[in-house]
Every structure is written in C-alpha cells, then in structure tokens.
C-alpha positions as CSV (number, residue, x, y, z in Angstrom):
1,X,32.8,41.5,-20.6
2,X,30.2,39.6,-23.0
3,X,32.9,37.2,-23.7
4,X,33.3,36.4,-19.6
5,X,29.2,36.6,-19.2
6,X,29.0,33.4,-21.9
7,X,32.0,31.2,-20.5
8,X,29.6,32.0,-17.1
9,X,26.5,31.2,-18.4
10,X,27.9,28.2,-20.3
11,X,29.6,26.6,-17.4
12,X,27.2,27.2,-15.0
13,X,24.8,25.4,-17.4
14,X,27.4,22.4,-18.1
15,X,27.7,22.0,-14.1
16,X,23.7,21.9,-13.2
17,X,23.3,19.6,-16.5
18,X,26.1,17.1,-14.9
19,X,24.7,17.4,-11.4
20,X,21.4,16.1,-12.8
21,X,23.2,13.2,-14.3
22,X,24.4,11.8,-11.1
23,X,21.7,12.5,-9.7
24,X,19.7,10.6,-12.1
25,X,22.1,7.3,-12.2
26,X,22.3,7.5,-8.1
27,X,18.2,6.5,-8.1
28,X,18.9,4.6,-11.0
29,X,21.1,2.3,-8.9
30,X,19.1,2.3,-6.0
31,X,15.7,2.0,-7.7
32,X,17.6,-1.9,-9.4
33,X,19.1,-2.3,-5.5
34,X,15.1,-1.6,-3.7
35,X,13.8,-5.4,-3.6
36,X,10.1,-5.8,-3.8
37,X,9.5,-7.9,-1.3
38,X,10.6,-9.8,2.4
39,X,12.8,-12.4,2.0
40,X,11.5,-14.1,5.1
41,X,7.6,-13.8,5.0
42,X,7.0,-12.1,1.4
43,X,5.3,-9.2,2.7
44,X,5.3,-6.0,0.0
45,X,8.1,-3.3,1.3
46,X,6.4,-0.6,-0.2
47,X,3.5,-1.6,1.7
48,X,5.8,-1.9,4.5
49,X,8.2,0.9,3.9
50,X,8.0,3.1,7.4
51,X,8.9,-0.4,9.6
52,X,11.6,-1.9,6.8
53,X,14.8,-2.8,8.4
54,X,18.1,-3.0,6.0
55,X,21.1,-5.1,7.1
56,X,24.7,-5.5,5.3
57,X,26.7,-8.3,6.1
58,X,30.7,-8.5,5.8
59,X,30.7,-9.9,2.9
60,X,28.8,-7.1,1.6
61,X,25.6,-8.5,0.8
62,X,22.2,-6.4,1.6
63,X,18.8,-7.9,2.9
64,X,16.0,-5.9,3.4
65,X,12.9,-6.7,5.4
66,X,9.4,-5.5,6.6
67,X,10.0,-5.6,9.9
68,X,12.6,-5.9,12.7
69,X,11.6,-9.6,13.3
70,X,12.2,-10.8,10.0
71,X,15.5,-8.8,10.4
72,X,15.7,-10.6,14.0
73,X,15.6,-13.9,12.2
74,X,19.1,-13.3,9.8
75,X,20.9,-11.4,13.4
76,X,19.8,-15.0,15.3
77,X,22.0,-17.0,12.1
78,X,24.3,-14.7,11.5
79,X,25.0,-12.0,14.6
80,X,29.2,-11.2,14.2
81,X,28.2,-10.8,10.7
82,X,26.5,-7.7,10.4
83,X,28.2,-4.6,9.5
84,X,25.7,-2.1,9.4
85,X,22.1,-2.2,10.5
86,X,19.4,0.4,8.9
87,X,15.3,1.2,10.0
88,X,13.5,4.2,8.0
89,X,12.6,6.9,10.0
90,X,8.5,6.8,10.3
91,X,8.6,10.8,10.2
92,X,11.0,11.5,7.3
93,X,10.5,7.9,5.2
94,X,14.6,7.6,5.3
95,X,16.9,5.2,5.8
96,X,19.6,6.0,8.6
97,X,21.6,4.0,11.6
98,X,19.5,1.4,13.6
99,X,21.9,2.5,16.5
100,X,21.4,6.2,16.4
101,X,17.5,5.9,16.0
102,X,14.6,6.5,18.5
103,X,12.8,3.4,19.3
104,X,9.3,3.9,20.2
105,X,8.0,0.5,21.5
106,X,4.5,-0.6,22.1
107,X,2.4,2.6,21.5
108,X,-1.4,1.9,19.5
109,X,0.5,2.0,16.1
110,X,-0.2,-1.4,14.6
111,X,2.8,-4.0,14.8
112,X,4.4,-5.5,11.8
113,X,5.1,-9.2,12.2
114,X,4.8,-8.6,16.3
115,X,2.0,-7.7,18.6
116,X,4.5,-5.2,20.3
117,X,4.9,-2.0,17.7
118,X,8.6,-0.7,17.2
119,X,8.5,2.4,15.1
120,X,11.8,4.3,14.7
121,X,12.8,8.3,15.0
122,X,15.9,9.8,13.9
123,X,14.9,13.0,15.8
124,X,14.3,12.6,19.7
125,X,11.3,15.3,19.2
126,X,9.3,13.6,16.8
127,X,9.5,10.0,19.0
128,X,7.7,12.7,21.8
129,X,5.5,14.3,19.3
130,X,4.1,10.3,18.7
131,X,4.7,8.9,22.0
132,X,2.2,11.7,23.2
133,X,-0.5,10.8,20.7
134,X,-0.1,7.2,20.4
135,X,1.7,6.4,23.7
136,X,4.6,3.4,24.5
137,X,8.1,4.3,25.6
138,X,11.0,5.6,24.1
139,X,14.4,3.5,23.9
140,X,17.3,1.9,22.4
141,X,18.1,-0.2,19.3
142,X,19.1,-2.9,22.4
143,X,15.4,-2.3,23.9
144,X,14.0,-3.0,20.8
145,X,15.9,-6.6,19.6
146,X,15.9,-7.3,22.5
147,X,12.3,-7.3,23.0
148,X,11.7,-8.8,19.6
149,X,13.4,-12.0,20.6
150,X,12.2,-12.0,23.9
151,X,8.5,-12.1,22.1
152,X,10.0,-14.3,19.0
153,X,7.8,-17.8,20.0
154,X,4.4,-15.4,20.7
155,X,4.7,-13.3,18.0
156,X,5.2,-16.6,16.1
157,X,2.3,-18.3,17.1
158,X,0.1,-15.4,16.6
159,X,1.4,-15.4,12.9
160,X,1.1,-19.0,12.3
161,X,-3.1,-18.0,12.8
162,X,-2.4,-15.5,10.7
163,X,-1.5,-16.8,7.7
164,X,-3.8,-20.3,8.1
165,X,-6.7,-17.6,8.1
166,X,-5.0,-16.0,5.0
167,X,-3.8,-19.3,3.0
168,X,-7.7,-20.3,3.5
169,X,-8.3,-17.2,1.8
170,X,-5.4,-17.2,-0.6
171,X,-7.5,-21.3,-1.9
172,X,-10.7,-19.6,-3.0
173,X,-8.7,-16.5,-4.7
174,X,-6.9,-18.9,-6.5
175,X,-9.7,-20.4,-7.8
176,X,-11.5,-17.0,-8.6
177,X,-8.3,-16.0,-10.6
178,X,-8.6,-19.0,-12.6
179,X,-5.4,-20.3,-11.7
180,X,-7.4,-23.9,-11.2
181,X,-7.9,-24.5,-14.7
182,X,-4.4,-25.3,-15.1
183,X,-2.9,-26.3,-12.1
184,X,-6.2,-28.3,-11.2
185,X,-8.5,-28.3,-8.5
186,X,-7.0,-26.9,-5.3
187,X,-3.8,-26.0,-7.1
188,X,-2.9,-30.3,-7.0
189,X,-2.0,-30.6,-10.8
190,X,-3.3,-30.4,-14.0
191,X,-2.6,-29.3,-17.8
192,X,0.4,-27.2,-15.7
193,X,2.5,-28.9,-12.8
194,X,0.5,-29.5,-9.0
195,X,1.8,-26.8,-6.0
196,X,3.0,-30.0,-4.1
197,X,4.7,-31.4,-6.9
198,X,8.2,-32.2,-5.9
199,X,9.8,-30.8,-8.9
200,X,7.8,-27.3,-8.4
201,X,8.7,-27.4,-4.2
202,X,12.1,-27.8,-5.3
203,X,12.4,-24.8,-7.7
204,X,10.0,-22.4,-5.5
205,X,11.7,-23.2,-2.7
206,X,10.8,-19.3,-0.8
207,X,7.6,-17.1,-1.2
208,X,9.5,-14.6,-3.1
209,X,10.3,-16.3,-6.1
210,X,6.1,-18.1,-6.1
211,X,5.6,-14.2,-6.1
212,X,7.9,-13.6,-8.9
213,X,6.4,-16.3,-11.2
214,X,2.6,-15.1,-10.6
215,X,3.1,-11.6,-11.1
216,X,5.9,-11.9,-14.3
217,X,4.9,-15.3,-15.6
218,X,6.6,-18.1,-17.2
219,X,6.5,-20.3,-20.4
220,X,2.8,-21.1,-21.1
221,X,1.4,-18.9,-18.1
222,X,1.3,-15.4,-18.5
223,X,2.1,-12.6,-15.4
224,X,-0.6,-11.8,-13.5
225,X,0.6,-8.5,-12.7
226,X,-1.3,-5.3,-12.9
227,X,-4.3,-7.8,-12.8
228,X,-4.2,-8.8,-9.0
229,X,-3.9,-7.0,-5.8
230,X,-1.2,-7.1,-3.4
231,X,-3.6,-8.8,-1.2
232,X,-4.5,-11.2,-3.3
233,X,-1.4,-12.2,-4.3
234,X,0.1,-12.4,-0.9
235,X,-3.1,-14.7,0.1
236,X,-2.8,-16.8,-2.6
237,X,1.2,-17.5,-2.3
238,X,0.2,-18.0,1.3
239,X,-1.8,-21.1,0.2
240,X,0.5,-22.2,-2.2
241,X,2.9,-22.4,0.2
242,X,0.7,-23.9,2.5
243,X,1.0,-27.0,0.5
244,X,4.5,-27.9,1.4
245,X,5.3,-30.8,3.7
246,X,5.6,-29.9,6.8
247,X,9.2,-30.3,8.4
C-alpha cells in the first residue's frame, strides 16, 4: 500500500514537473517570436497590443502590426498570400481569428493609424457591453478592411501631419539626448556618419532597424535603452527618417 502511495506521489510529481517545462519553453518560443515593434510605421506593439493584427503568409512567414492599416498595407501587396489573419481580443488581450471576431467600428475609442476606431471581440457580449458605453456598430472582418481601405488616402494624410509635428519634435530631442555631438548639428554628420548620408540611408533602410541601433547600440555608440522613452525614441526616429529623399 506504502509502496503504491510513493510510485503515486512520485509520478504525479514527475508529470506536473514536465508540464511546467513545456510550459515554460512554449513562452520561451513565443517571447523570441513577439517583435517589438511595426514593421510599417515603427510604432511600439506593447504600447499597441489591444489593436495588433498578426498575418501568416504561405510561405510561412509572420508579420505583426499595430493596427489593421499597417496590416491593410501587406493584404494590398500580397492578398492570395495570406493564410491566416489574427487581431487580439480588446477584452481578453488574446490573439484569435480575424474572421470569427467582433468588429466594433467607429465608437469614441481612439483610432490607431485611422480616424475610424476598429476594436475587435471574440465574444458577441462584450462588443455590446462596449458598443453601449463607447458607441459605433458592430460588424464583420469584411466591414472592417473594407473600410480601412476605403479611408486609406485620409487616414494617410492625417498621419503624414502627424508625424511632421512629431519629426519636429523628434529634432530638438535629438539634440537634448546629445545625439548632435556626434552626428553633428541637426543629425547632418560629424565625428559619426550624417542621417542623410547615403551609406547610412542605405543600411537603415526602415524605422525598425534606426530603432534597433538607438536603443542597442553599435561600435563607438552605445544603446540608449533604458535611458529614453518610447516617445522619445519614436519622435526622434521620426526625424531621422524625415531626412530621407523624398521619392
């Protein structure tokens, strides 16, 4: 009988101990898989987390973005190549199926990248529960893509002013962070290569990787990170970026 209780006791032990291990390497994997930022406009997904939109293509690459219009953007270049398409549920902070979500569209909850807000609902309840408090109307993945590219040129031009007003921004932080006394006044060269330099518009060639070199650093410039704001960083990447030619 003592014999049985131990073998009990031990296996029960060995399972729990093992189901913690999977456990453990499944957020693991997906903490290495969860990018930092938008591929498109930069913006933090953390920040951004409750409108992030998560496609996989055919040939099994993942994007994730902060919002469905930067996810519009990849469906307009690459629409038969989507296999699965993913929002976060605003109540639950989950991923699930674009296509089996709740869309509420235009209530007073701030839009990301859009004037028109598109928040997402896996439960039909908690899209009424919202739409009560915060009004719009309730509908389809369709509804919502389609009225993202329907507003694609508006919502364009109202971010355009957005991040003029923010690169304008992004040119005194820069300076207040010091970043001047290398790369020279207004980020146009120095001890350290200019922001319009062809060699440097060549190598940072989207915001992401101007992000990547602030906050970890290179050779002879050390990361900035844990010493600037998310703010601050995505003003001043805004001006450096800013400093491209335009096309």
């Amino acid at each position: 009988m003592r014999r049985n209780k131990n073998f009990y006791l031990i296996t029960t032990g060995f399972i729990i101990l093992w189901f913690y291990f999977l456990l453990g390497l499944c957020f693991d994997t997906n903490a290495k898989e969860e990018p930092q930022w938008c591929p498109l406009c930069g913006m933090n997904l953390k920040m951004y987390h409750q409108t992030s939109n998560r496609l996989t293509f055919s040939d099994e690459t993942k994007v994730q973005t902060c919002s469905i219009f930067c996810a519009a953007q990849f469906y307009e270049k690459r629409p038969t190549e989507i296999e699965r398409w993913e929002v976060v549920d605003y109540a639950t902070k989950m991923f699930m199926d674009a296509k089996k979500a709740h869309w509420l569209i235009g209530s007073d909850i701030p839009g990301v990248m859009a004037a028109v807000s598109k928040i997402t609902f896996l439960s039909v309840e908690d899209a009424k529960k919202y739409q009560k408090k915060h009004g719009g109307t309730i509908g389809t993945f369709d509804d919502a893509l389609n009225r993202t590219l329907f507003d694609m040129g508006s919502d364009r031009k109202m971010i355009m002013a957005r991040v003029a007003e923010r690169s304008k921004m992004g040119k005194d932080l820069a300076g207040k962070h010091g970043c001047y006394k290398c790369h020279g006044e207004e980020g146009k060269g120095g001890s350290a290569s200019g922001w319009d330099n062809s060699e440097f518009l060549k190598k940072m060639d989207n915001r992401v990787k101007i992000k990547e070199v602030i906050t970890k650093g290179v050779p002879g410039m050390a990361g900035y990170e844990g010493k600037m704001d998310e703010k601050d960083l995505h003003s001043i990447t805004l001006y450096i970026w800013s400093l491209r030619p335009m096309k």
